[in-house]
N, C-alpha and C positions, 0 to 999 in steps of 0.2 A: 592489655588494652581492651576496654568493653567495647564490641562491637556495636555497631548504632544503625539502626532500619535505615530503610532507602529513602524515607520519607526525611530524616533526621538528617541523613546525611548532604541530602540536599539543602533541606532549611539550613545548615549551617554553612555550605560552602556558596549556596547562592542569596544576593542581596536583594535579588528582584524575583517578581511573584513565579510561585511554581508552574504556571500558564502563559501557554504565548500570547501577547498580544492578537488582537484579532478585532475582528469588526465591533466589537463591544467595548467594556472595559477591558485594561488590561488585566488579565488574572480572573476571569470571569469564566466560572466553567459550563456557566449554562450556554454561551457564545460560543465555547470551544466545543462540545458534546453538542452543538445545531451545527457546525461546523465538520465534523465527524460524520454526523447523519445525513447532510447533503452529500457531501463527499459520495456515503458510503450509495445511497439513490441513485448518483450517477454514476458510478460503476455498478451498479444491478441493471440498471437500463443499455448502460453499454453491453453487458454480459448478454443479457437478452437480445438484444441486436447484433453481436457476432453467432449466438448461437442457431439464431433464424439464418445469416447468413450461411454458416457453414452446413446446416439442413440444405439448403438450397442446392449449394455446391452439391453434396454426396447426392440430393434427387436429381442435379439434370446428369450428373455421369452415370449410375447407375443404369441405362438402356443405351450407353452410346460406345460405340466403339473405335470413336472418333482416335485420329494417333498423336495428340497433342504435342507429345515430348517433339515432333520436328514443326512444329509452329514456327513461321519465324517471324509472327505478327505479335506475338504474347508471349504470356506467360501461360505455365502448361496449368491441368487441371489438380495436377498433384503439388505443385508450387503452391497456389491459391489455396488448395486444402489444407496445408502445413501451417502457412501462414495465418491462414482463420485458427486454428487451432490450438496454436502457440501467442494468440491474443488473449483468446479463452481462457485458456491456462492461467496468463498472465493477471488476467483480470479475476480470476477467482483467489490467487495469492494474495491479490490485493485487498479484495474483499473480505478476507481473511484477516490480514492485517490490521484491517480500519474494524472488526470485532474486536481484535485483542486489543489494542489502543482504547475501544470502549471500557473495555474490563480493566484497563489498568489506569482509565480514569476514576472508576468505580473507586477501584482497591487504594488509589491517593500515590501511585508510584507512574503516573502517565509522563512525567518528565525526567524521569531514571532512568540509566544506560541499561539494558540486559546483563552484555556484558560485563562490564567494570564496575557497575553503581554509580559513577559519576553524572552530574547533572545532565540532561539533555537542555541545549542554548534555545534559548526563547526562535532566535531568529531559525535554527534547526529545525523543531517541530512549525512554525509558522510555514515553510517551505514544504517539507512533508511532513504532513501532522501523524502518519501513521507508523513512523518510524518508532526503531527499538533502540535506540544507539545513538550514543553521541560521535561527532564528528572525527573523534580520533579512531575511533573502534572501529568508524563503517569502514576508512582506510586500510585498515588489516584484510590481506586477504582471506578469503576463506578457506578452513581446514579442511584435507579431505581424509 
């Protein structure tokens, strides 16, 4: 059996447009790539704004000798520093993400699974447009 691009194998297994609906036409990629780039603006601005935070954080503990961990008012200083951190992180994955989604709008495969080839559901990417994976795949757990 001759195997068939991602793109093909989508046109043929799905009947509706290889783009989510969205604020435009359905199937309209200049909608969906404004869509991608707001997205992607507001995780760089969030990015930037945990990153200012967690500057903050490392500048006021750096001169204090304060003994936070028996605080019983808060949360300590190394909690808050973790937790900015682990936004950060998170937010550059994402940012990440919402590139490769550009480049595989580019390439004509933005609505193919990574994994399996099979189509990604309209309503799927409409939800997280930056996803790699149709909804059965994202269910497998990950291998380690």
């Amino acid at each position: 059996m001759r195997k068939r691009s991602a793109r093909a194998r989508l046109a043929y297994w799905s009947p509706v447009s290889l783009l989510p609906p969205g604020d435009g036409v359905p199937g309209d990629e200049s909608a969906l790539r404004d869509r991608l780039e707001a997205e992607r603006a507001s995780t760089l601005a969030r990015l930037e704004a945990l990153t200012a935070e967690h500057e903050g954080i490392m500048a006021a503990s750096v001169d204090t000798n304060a003994d936070d961990e028996h605080d019983p008012e808060g949360s300590t200083i190394a909690f808050e520093r973790a937790r900015v951190a682990a936004l950060v992180d998170q937010a550059r994955v994402h940012l990440d993400d919402l590139d490769r989604a550009v480049a595989r709008l580019d390439q004509g495969t933005y609505a193919v699974c990574d994994r399996c080839g099979s189509p990604i559901t309209a309503e799927r990417l409409s939800a997280r447009p930056a996803t790699r994976t149709c909804i059965d795949c994202a269910a497998i757990p990950p291998t380690r």
